[in-house]
C-alpha positions, 0 to 999 in steps of 0.5 A, a space after each residue: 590319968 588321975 583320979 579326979 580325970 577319971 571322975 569328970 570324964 566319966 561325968 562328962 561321958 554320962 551327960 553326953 549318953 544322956 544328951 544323945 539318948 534324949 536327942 533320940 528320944 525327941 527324934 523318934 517324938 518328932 518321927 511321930 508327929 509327921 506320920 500322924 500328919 502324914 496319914 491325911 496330908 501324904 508322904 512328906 505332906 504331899 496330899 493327894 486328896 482335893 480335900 486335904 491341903 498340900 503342906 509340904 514346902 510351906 514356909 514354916 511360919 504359916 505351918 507354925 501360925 496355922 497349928 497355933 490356929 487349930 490348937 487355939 480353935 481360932 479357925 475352922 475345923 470340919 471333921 475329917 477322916 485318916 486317910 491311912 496308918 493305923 486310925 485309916 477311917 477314924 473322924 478327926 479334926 485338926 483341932 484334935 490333932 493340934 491340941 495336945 501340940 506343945 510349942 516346940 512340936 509345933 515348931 519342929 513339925 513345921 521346920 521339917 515340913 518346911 523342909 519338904 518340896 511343895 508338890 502341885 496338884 495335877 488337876 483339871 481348870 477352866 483355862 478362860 477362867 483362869 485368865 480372867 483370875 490372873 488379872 485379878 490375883 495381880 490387881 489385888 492379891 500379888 503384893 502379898 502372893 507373889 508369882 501366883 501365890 507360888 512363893 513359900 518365903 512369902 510367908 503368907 501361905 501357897 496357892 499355886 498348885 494346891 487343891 482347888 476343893 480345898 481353895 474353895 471351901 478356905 474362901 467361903 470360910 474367909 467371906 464368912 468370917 470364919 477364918 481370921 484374915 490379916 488386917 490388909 486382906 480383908 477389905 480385898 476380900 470384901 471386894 471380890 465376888 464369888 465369880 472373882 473367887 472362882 476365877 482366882 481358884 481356876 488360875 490356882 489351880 493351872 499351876 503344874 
């Protein structure tokens, strides 16, 4: 081997070293987040909390439209407390959590999130009212929430099997204003009363 081989593949090794120890390094970042989200959201964002969503298995596009959200204060954001790890107790929001998110953390939580199952919620409905909000997710609701709202690649959020608490308190956000809605859904929105929305979250929420 000559000696200008020798130089650049010595070169060549170091970027390689430098390559892997700053792929690590972003790993172990990455690793980071997750337990943070993790701590609220359950193992893998499989909440078992009726006031924490289930966030495992969305489409990465809403996780990734949702952090930009809170980062932004472009959605409500109630104080809330760790559920577990070593801030178990500390009040917080996701507007804190997400603040500090740079673009691409934001894109790597929401791709391994993404990547998780969406565990539904085993919970108690009212099977009548369920019914009666079949009918009505399929009258106005379906063309954007397929299949009850079950489809991650709708890329316009879960709601079959997710927390009826959690439901509720999105819909009051979103009659109030308080919660930016896409163009389509609003005067669908309007429309509804609050024993529609109620209906609605009951069908949600008998998806096992």
């Amino acid at each position: 081997m000559t000696q200008k081989t020798t130089r650049f593949a010595l070169v060549a090794g170091m970027g390689l070293f430098g390559l892997f120890l700053a792929t690590g390094a972003w790993a172990a970042d990455v690793n980071k987040l997750v337990e943070t989200c993790n701590n609220c959201h359950g193992k893998d964002g499989a909440s078992t909390e009726s006031d924490v969503p289930i966030i495992g298995g969305y489409s990465a596009v809403v996780l990734s439209d949702n952090l930009a959200a809170y980062k932004k204060k472009a959605r409500p954001c109630p104080e809330t407390k760790f559920r577990s790890g070593d801030k178990k107790g500390q009040k917080s929001d996701m507007c804190q959590v997400a603040k500090d998110l740079s673009d691409a953390d934001i894109k790597e939580v929401a791709k391994y999130f993404a990547g998780k199952k969406f565990v539904r919620a085993q919970q108690k409905f009212d099977p009548a009212l369920a019914a009666k909000g079949k009918v009505i997710h399929e009258r106005s609701c379906d063309k954007c929430h397929s299949e009850g709202g079950s489809l991650a690649s709708d890329d316009a959020g879960m709601m079959a099997g997710q927390w009826m608490p959690y439901l509720k308190e999105q819909f009051k956000d979103y009659k109030a204003g308080k919660r930016p809605m896409v163009k389509k859904m609003k005067p669908k929105m309007d429309k509804l009363s609050d024993a529609d929305i109620d209906a609605l979250i009951h069908y949600y929420g008998s998806f096992k």
